[in-house]
N, C-alpha and C positions, 0 to 999 in steps of 0.2 A: 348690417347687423353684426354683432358683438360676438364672435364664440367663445364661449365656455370654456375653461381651461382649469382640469383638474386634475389633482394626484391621484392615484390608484390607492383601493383601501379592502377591505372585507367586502365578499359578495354574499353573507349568507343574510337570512330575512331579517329587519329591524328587531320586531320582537327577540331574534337568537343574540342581536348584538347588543340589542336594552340589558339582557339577564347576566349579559359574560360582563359589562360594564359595571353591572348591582354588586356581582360577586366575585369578580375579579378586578376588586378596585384598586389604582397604581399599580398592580402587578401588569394589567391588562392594557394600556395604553402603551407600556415599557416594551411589553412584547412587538407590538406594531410598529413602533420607534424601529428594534432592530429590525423585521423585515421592512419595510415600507421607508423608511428614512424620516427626515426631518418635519415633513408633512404627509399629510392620508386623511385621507376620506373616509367617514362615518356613515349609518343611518339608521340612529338612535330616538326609542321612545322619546318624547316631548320634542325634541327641535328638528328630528327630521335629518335630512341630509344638510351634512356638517365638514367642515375642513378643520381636521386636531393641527395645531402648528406648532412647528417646535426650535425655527428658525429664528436668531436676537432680530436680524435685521428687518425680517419681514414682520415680526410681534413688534420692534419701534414702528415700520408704515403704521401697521395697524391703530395703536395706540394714540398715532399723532394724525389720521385722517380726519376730515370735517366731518362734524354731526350731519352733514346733507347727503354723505357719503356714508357714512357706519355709527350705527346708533346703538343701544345696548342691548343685549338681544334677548328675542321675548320668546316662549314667558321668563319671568325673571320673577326673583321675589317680591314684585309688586304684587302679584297675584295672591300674597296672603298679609301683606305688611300695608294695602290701600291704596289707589290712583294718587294722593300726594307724595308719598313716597320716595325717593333719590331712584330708586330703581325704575320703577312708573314713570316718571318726568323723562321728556326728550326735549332738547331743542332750547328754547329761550329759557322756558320755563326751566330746566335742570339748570341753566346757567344762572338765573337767579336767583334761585335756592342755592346754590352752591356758590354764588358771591356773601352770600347771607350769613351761610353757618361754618364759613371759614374761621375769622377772625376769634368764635369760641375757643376754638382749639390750641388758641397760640398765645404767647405773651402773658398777661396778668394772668388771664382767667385760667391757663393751666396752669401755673404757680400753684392757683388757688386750688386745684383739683387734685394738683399731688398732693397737698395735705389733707384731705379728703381718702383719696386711695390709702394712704399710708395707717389713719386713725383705720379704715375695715380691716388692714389686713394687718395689723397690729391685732386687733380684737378677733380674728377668724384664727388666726396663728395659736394664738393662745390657748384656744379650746384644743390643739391639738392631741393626739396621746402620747406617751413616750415610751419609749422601748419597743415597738410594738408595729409589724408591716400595716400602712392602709393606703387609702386611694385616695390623692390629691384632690383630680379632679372637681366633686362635691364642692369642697370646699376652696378652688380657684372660682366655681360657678358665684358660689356664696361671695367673693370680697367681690368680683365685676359688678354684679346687680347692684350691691348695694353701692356702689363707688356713681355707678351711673343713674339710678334712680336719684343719688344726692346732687348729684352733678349739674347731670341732664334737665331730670324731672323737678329739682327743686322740692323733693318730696320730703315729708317730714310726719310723725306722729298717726293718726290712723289710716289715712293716704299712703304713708311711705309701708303700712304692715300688710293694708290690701293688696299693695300693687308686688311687694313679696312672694304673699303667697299667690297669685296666681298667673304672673309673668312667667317662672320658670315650666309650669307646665304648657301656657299656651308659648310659649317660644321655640319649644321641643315639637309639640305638635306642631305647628310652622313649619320647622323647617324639612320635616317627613314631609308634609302636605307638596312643599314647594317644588321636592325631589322624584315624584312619583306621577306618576301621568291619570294619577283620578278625577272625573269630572267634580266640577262647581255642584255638590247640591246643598238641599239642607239637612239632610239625610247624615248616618255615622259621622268618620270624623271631620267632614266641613261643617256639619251638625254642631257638632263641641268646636269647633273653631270657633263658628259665629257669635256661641252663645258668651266665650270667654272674649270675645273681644268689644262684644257690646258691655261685659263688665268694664273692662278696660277703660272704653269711650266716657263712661260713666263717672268714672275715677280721675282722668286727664280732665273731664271738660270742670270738672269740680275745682282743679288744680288752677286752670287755667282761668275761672271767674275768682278763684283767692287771688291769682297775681294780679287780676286787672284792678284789683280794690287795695293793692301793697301801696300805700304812700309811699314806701322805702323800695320800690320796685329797680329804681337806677340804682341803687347798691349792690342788686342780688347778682352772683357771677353765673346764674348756673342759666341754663340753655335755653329752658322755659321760659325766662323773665323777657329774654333777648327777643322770641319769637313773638312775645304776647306784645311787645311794642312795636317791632317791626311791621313797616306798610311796603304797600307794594310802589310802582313809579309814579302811579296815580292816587297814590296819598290812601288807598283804601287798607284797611287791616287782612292780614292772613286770615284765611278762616279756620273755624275750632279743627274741622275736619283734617284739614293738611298739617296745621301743627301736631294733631293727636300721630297720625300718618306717620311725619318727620321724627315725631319723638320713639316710636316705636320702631324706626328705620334704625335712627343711632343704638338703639337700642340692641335692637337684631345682629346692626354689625360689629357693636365693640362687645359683646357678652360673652357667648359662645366661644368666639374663636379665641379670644385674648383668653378667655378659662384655659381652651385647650392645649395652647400652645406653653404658655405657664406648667401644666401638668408636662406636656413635653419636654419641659426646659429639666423639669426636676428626675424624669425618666433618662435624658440624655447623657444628667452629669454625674448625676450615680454611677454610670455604666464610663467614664470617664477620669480618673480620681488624681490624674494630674490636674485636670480642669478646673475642679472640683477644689482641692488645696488651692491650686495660684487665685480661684475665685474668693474663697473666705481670707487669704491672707493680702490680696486688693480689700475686702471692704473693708478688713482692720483698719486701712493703713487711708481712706477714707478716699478711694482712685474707682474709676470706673470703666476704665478702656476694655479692661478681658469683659468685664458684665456685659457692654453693648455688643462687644464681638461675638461673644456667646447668643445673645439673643438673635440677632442677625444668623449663627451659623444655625440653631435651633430652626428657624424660622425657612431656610433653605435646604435643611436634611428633612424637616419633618412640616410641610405647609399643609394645611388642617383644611385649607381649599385648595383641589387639583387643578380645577378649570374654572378660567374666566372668558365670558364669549362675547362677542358683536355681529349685529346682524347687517346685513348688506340692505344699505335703503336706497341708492342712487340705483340707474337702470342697470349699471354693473361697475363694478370695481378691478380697478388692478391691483391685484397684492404679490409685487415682489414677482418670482414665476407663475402667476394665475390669475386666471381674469375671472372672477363670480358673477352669477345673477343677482338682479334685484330678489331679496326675501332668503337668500343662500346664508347661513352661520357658517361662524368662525369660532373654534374654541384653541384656546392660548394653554398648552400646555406646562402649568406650573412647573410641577415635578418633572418632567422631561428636560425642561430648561437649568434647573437646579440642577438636577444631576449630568448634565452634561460634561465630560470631563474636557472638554475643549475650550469651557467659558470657568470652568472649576477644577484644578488639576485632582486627582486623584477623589474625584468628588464622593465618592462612598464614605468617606472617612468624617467623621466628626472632625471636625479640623478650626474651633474660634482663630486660631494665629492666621489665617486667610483674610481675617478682617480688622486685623489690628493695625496695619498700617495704608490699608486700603480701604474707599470703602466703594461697597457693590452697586451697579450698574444697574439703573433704573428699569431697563431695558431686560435684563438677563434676571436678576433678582428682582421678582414679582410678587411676594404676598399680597401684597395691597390691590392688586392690580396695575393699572396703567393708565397716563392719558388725561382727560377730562373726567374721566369718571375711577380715577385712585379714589378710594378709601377716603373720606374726608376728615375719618377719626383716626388715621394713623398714627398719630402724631399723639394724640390722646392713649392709644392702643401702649404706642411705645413707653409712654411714660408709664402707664399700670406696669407691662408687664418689668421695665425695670425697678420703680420701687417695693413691687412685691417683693423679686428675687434678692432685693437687698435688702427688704425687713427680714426675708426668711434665714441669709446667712449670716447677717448679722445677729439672730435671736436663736438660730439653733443651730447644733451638729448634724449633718444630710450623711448620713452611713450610706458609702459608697457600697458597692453589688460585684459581683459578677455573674448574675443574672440574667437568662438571655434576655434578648429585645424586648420591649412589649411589640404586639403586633399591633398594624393599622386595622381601627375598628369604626365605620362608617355610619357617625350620627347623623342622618340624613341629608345635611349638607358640610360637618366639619369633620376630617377627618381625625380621630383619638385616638390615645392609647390605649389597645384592650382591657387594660387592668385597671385602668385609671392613673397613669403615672404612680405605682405605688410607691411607697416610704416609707426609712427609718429613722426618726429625729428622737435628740435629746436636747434641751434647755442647756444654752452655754452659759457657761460664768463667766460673765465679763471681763473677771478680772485676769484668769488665769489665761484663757483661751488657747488649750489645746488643740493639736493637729487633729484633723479628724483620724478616723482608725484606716486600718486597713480594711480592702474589701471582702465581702467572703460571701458566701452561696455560689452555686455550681456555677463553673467559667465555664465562659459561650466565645464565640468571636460577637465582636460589636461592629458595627457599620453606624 
């Protein structure tokens, strides 16, 4: 017989450590980091007793173990996004969905999707105001949806208005649902859940009988056309339910968080204003190295997801110092990992020059998560959030701050800027193109 081998962690009752988790989000995992060290034990609403890790080489075991061995741990947002789902799918079946809707992401057809991104957020830019503080955020939400409903969903004309206006609310709801330990009814909000996602189903399967009638269907780049042809080994078609599923899965993963981290990106360099100059006097100059580094250090100071987990499915696992039970989680601590100064020197510090001649460790830099089940839009995610940051500095003046931080404000599963990444732009004249100004409003130290 196997023993158990775990780290020491809180002993007070689940419920006490659910509510210090709700409300002392990143602050509260950071504190246990210092007593407890690199790993500790949890035993938190919805998964129960849990192992936080915060060790690279034990998160590589992790990440690179057999699906027979660690699978993705439940619940998970298949619980609101549908048993076809990327989340849902274990085993064969995640493997071949995930052979499937790879090849979208890369080569032509993202070509095809940055001109896409670029036309919304060219058009969302615009409406902006001038002179004048507001909140990004909104309007990162606005150019995502509609980047990936053109994309994805292949949507277009009263299709693409439906599913507008009512994705951002059931998406939001979502991801509260996913985050909180309330049962399955039909009752409040799984109530409004169902009822928006039967609209939804309604909208997709509409979608999805126009594509199977496109003569011109082998032309279309976008995600929908790809699933509505694809068959499975045995020649048979997907069905309506798991493509609706899958298109609300990419959905859920490139929307939100690619808004958030966007509105981060704009919160960060504000508060920055060397970054900030060498950034607009790169895109003049039509270079892109500080952009990627930026978004990379953005993405490592401020990750909009804290934890990604796996659950133990073999009858025990070895991980690194610990040996789990079968049904035992593991949660990967992002921000513990990121801010480590031993994998990131002086890691508090906004610092893109960390990534301009290096770049980060699959293993230690985790937004995406890790492994077989990374993010399959990352790649997608990446390109949004770099053409945005490049339509915005190349189209307007970003008035640097000194401002204190915004703080971390928790949308049920991504974590924001409390303010919404606020902002001050002015319309640049191409031809002149001044430095931006200097910064002004009350100085803070920045981290």
């Amino acid at each position: 017989m196997t023993t158990t081998v775990l780290p020491p962690g809180p002993s007070v009752p689940r419920a006490v450590q659910g509510a210090y988790a709700l409300t002392v989000p990143g602050r509260g995992v950071r504190q246990m980091r210092e007593r407890y060290g690199d790993a500790f034990s949890v035993n938190v609403p919805i998964f129960g007793h849990a192992l936080v890790l915060a060790n690279p080489a034990e998160v590589k075991q992790l990440f690179l173990a057999r699906s027979d061995a660690v699978e993705n741990i439940r619940p998970n947002l298949g619980r609101v996004l549908g048993p076809g789902s990327f989340f849902a799918l274990v085993g064969e079946a995640h493997r071949e969905q995930r052979k499937l809707l790879v090849p979208p992401f890369h080569g032509r057809r993202l070509a095809a999707f940055e001109r896409i991104v670029e036309d919304e957020a060219a058009r969302e830019l615009a409406s902006w105001p001038r002179d004048r503080e507001f909140a990004t955020l909104p309007s990162m939400m606005r150019i995502t949806l509609n980047a990936i409903l053109r994309a994805v969903f292949g949507a277009r004309g009263a299709e693409l208005d439906r599913l507008r206006r009512l994705l951002p609310t059931m998406v939001t709801l979502g991801s509260r649902l996913a985050s909180v330990p309330l049962p399955r009814t039909t009752l409040g909000p799984w109530g409004w859940f169902r009822r928006m996602r039967r609209r939804y189903d309604e909208v997709v399967d509409r979608l999805i009988t126009a594509a199977s009638r496109d003569d011109r269907l082998d032309d279309r780049d976008d995600v929908l056309a790809l699933l509505v042809q694809s068959r499975h080994d045995d020649g048979s078609p997907l069905g309506r339910d798991r493509i609706a599923d899958q298109l609300l899965t990419l959905l859920s993963a490139g929307h939100e968080t690619t808004a958030t981290t966007l509105a981060w990106a704009v919160e960060r360099i504000r508060r920055h204003p060397d970054v900030l100059r060498g950034l607009v006097e790169e895109v003049d100059a039509g270079g892109r190295a500080l952009r990627d580094a930026t978004l990379l250090e953005v993405q490592r100071t401020r990750p909009v997801i804290d934890l990604v987990g796996r659950m133990v499915t073999a009858e025990s696992f070895e991980l690194g110092r610990w040996t789990l039970p079968r049904g035992h989680k593991v949660l990967v601590g992002i921000s513990l990992l990121h801010g480590d100064d031993s994998l990131f020197p002086n890691a508090a510090a906004f610092d893109p020059n960390r990534f301009l001649d290096a770049k980060p460790d699959l293993y230690e830099w985790i937004p995406f998560g890790g492994g077989t089940r990374r993010c399959i839009g990352a790649a997608f995610a990446t390109m949004e959030m770099d053409v945005v940051l490049r339509t915005l500095l190349r189209d307007f003046h970003l008035d640097p701050t000194d401002e204190r931080d915004e703080r971390w404000h928790l949308r049920g599963v991504a974590n924001a800027p409390g303010r919404g990444g606020r902002a001050v732009v002015r319309r640049r004249d191409r031809t002149t193109r001044p430095a931006p100004p200097t910064p002004t409003g009350p100085r803070a130290a920045n981290t």
